[in-house]
N, C-alpha and C positions, 0 to 999 in steps of 0.2 A: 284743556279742551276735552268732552267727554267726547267719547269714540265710540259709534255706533256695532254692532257686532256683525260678526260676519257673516253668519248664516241668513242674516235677513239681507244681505245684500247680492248674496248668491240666487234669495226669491225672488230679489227685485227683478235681476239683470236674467233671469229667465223670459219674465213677465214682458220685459222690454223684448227678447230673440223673438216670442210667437206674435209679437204686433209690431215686427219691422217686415215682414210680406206684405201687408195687406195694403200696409203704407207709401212704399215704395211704388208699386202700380197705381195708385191714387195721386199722389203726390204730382208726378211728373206731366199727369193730363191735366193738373188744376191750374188756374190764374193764381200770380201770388198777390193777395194782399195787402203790400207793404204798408205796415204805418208806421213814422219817424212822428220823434219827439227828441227836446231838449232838455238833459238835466240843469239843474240851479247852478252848475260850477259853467256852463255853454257846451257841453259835450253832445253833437248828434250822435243818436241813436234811431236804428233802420231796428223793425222787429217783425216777425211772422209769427203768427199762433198756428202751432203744430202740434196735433190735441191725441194724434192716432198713438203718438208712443210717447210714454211718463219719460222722458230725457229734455235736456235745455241744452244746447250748444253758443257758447259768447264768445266771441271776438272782438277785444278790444284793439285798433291801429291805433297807434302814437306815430307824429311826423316826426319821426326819429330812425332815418333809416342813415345810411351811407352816403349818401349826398352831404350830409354834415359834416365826414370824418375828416379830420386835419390831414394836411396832404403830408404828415412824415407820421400818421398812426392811423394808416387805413384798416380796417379790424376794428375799428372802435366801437361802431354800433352794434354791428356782430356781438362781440364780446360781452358791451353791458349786456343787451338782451337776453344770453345763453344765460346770465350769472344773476338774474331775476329770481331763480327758483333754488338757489344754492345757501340761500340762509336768510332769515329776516329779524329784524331785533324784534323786543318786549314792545306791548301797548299798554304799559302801565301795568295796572294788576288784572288787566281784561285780557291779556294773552300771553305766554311765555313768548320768550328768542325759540328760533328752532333753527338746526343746521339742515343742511340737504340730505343728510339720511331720513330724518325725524320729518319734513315736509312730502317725501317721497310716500317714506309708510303712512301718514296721515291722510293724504289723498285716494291711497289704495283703500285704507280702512272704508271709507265713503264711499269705494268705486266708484269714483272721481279720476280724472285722467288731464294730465295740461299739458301746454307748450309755451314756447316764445324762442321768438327770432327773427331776424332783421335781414330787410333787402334794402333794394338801392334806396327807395322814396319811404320805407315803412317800417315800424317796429312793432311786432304783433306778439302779443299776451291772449291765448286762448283755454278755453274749461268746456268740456262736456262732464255733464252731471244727471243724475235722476233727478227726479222733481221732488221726490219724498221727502217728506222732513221725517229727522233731523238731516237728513244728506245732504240736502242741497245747500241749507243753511250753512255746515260746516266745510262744504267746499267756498262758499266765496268768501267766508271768513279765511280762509288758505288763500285763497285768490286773492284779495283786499290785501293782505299783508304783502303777498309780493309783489305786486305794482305800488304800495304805498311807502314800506318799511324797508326794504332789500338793505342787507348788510353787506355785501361782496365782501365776503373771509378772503382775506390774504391768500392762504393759503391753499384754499381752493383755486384760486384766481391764476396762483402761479401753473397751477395745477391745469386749470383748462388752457392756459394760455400756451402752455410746452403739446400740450395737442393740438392743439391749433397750429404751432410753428411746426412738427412733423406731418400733418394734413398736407403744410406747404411744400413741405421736404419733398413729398410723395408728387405732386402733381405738379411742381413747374418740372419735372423729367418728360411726362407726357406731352406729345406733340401738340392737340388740341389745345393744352393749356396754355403752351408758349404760343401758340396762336391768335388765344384771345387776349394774351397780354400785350401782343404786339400791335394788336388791332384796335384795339378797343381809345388806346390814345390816337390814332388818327382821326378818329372823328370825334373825343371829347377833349385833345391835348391837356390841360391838367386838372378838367373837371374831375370833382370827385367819381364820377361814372366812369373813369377811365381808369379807375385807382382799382390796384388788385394787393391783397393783403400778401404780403411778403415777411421773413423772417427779422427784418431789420424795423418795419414799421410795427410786428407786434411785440419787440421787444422794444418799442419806444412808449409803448401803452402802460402806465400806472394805474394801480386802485384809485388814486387821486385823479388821474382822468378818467376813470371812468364813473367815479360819483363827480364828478364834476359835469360830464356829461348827460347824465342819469338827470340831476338836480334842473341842467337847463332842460329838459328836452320833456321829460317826461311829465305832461303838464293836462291838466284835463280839459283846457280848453283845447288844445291839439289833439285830443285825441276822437276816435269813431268808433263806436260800440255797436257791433249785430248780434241781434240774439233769435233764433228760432227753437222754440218745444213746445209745450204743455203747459203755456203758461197764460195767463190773460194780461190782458196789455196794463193793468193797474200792477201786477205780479213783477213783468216788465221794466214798467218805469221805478218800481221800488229795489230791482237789482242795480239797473243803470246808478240808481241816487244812491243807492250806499254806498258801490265801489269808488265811483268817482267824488263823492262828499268825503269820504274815506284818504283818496288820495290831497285834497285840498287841505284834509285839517292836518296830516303831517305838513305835509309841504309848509302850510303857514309855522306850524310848530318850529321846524328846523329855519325857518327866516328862505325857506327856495323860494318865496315869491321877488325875493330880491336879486336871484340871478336872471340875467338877461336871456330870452331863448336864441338859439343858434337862428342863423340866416343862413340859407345857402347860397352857395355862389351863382352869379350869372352866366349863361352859356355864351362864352365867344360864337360867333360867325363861324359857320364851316368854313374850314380853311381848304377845300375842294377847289383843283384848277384845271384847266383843258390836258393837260401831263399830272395825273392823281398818283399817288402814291403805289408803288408795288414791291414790296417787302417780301425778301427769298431769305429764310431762314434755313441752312444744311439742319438735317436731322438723320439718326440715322434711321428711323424708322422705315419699314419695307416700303410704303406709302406715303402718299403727298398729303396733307390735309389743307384745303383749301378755306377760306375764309374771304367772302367776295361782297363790300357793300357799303352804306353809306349811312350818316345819322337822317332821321325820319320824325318822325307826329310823337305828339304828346297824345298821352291818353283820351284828351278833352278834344281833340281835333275832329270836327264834325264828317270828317270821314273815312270814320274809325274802322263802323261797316262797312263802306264802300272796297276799302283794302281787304279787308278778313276777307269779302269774297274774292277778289282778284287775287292777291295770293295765293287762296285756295285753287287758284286757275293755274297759277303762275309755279308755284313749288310745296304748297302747304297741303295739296290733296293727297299726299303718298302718290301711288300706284297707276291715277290717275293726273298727274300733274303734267306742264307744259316740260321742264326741265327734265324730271324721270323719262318722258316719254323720249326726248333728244340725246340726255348724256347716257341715261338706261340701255334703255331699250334697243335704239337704233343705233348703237356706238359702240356699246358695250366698257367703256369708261368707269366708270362706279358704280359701286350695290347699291347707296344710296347717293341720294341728291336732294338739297330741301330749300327753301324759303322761306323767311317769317319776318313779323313786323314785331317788334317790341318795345310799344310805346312806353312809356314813364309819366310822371310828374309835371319834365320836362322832354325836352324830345329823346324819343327814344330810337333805335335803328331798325334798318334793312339790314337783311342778311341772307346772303345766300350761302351753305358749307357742301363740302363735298371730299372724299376722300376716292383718291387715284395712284394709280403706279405711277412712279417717278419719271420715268421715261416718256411718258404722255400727260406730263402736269398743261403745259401750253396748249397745249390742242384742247384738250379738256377745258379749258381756262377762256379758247375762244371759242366754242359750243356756247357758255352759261353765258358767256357776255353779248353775245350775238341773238341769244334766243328770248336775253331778258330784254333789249335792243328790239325786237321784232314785236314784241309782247306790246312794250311802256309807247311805240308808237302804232300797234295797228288795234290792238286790245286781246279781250276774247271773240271769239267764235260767237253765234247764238249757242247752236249746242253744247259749245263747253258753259257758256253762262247758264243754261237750264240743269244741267247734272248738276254743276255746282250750289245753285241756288235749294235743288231737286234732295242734294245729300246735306247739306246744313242743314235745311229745314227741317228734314229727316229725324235727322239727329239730335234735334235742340232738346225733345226730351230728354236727355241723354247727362243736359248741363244740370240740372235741375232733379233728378232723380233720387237724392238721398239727401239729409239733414246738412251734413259737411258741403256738400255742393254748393244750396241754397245759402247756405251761411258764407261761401266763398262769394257769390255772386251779390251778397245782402253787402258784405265789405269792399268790394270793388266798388259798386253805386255809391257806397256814402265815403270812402275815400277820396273819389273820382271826383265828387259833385254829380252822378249822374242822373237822369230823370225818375222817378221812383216809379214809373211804367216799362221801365225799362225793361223789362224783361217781358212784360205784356207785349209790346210792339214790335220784339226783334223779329220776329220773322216776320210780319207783314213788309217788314221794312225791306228786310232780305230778301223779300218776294216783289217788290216795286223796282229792282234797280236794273237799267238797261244796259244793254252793251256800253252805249254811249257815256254811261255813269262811270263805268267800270273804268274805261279807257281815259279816260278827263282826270279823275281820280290817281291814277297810277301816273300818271304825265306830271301831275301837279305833285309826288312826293317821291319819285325815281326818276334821278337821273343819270343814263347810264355814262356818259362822259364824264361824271365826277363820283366813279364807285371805285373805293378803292379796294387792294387787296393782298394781304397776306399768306405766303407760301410755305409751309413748315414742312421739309422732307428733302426736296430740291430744293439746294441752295441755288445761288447766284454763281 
């Protein structure tokens, strides 16, 4: 691979710093555009043309996240992901093997920059690049190799995986942590969503699983490509179809199309009863760390928004919320207190946390239960639904203000399935919904008689 030189890439990324002001303020007042297209392999692609600054930012998801991972090698998806960029073999005489030192430098030479890594529903490969050629060119041809060819070296492998198992070392000591591990099985029992990567499941992880993994999963009809820069949408669909054609012609090469893709599991029925669950963990830490809540919506659940804003009534506002204003303020209980929904794939939870003196975990404990109780049947206020509606909308520029942004919100729509207006209509949307919205909404996906809850600090 012929390697651009350096000085011209120090012009470039100047050239880009004095046309990211101008951009920036522009950007965040405009309608976005979206236009999706499908390459020849079935891979949707979401694209924007971003013309103010010579850069291209791509996002590739693969349905390849943690929901897949065998329940005695959780870490698995993680793991392939991270090990994407750690070596990739030969393309014939079109490209040498490179290891992870030789792909690192070769990215920088381009000032070129990537990532990859996996959560619960997704396994994401990303590239921001100039548009210049040769630069651009020679980053996806980096990119194409490691979503197409990935060698996971041994040796590397053992290598991230022994940091991976002291990450763990380090953090099931933390209370928080032992927190969510406790918690997170009451409301998925053995769904992969309930799984936390532990020292014994990643040392159940082989290279053999994870190219075995790698081969089912990582598939171009699974996957969703966003791209926003400087590119025109013919520019566009010729990135899309190389990487993804790219990935097809190994794939066929090595016989992947003959491995079956993984399935994920189906979610049992909450298992929530009129006596729910309350889990006291001794800890000795100074403070209680609370964990208060129940499983909740899929991403797709049509009242997605209707939640963001009650939430944001209920514990998601900071400083202004229903919960700070009771355990806060008037109590003196906790520094902080918060709420949120986190939908998935599949359903995702409520949650309320909170961190309290040991001596007043209870009392603390019936404040949040009683106020979310007071909330889930009487609603909001008008006036807290106008502030609320008043500071989203506020702030919507806010989602949307920079290339990374839009490219985060370009991959949520086309992972999600969502409307490709979507981001047009949020806040008119935000701005139509009544009390009575709010209050119907939050009844239909909290309920407090079956929120469960874990105690870390005060034991039993």
């Amino acid at each position: 691979m012929n390697l651009v030189q350096p000085g011209r890439i120090a012009h470039l990324i100047c050239s880009v710093v004095m046309a990211m002001g101008a951009f920036v303020a522009s950007q965040a007042q405009a309608r976005l555009p979206i236009q999706s297209f499908q390459t020849s392999t079935g891979t949707k692609v979401l694209f924007v043309a971003a013309p103010s600054i010579p850069m291209v930012d791509i996002n590739i998801d693969f349905d390849a996240g943690a929901r897949f991972d065998p329940q005695a090698q959780a870490g698995l998806a993680s793991l392939t992901a991270s090990m994407l960029s750690k070596g990739f073999a030969a393309n014939g005489e079109q490209q040498p093997a490179m290891n992870e030192a030789q792909i690192a430098e070769a990215f920088a030479m381009v000032g070129a920059q990537r990532s990859s890594g996996a959560g619960n529903d997704r396994a994401s490969v990303g590239l921001r690049s100039l548009t210049a050629k040769p630069e651009l060119d020679q980053a996806l041809t980096l990119l194409s190799a490691m979503i197409s060819r990935p060698s996971f070296p041994s040796d590397v492998f053992v290598r991230e995986r022994q940091r991976s198992i002291q990450a763990v070392r380090e953090a099931i000591t933390k209370p928080e942590t032992i927190a969510q591990q406790r918690f997170l099985p009451l409301l998925y029992g053995a769904h992969p969503y309930a799984a936390d990567s532990s020292e014994a499941s990643l040392n159940a992880i082989s290279v053999e699983a994870m190219r075995g993994f790698y081969r089912a999963a990582y598939r171009p009809e699974r996957a969703t490509i966003s791209i926003i820069g400087a590119l025109s949408l013919s520019e566009a669909q010729s990135i899309a179809e190389r990487l993804m054609s790219s990935l097809r012609d190994a794939r066929r090469s090595r016989g992947d199309d003959q491995v079956a893709a993984p399935v994920a599991p189906a979610l049992a029925p909450f298992a929530a009863t009129s006596s729910p669950a309350d889990v006291r963990v001794a800890h000795p830490a100074s403070q209680s760390h609370i964990m208060v809540g129940q499983r909740a919506i899929a991403r797709s659940d049509p009242d997605f928004l209707r939640l963001l804003v009650g939430n944001y009534i209920l514990g998601g506002g900071g400083f202004v919320s229903r919960l700070y204003s009771e355990v806060r303020e008037k109590r003196g209980m906790a520094y902080s207190v918060y709420s949120y929904f986190a939908p998935q794939l599949q359903a995702g939870s409520f949650v309320v946390g909170l961190q309290t003196q040991k001596e007043q975990t209870d009392a603390a404990l019936q404040v949040v239960r009683d106020t979310v109780r007071r909330y889930v049947e009487q609603g909001p206020t008008e006036a807290e639904l106008e502030a609320a509606k008043s500071n989203l909308i506020g702030g919507f520029a806010l989602r949307i203000d920079s290339n990374r942004k839009i490219l985060d919100n370009l991959a949520n729509i086309g992972f999600h399935n969502l409307p490709l207006n979507y981001l047009d209509t949020w806040t008119a949307e935000i701005a139509s919904f009544t009390v009575k919205d709010i209050r119907e909404a939050m009844a239909r996906h909290v309920k407090p008689d079956q929120l469960v809850t874990v105690v870390v600090g005060a034991g039993s």
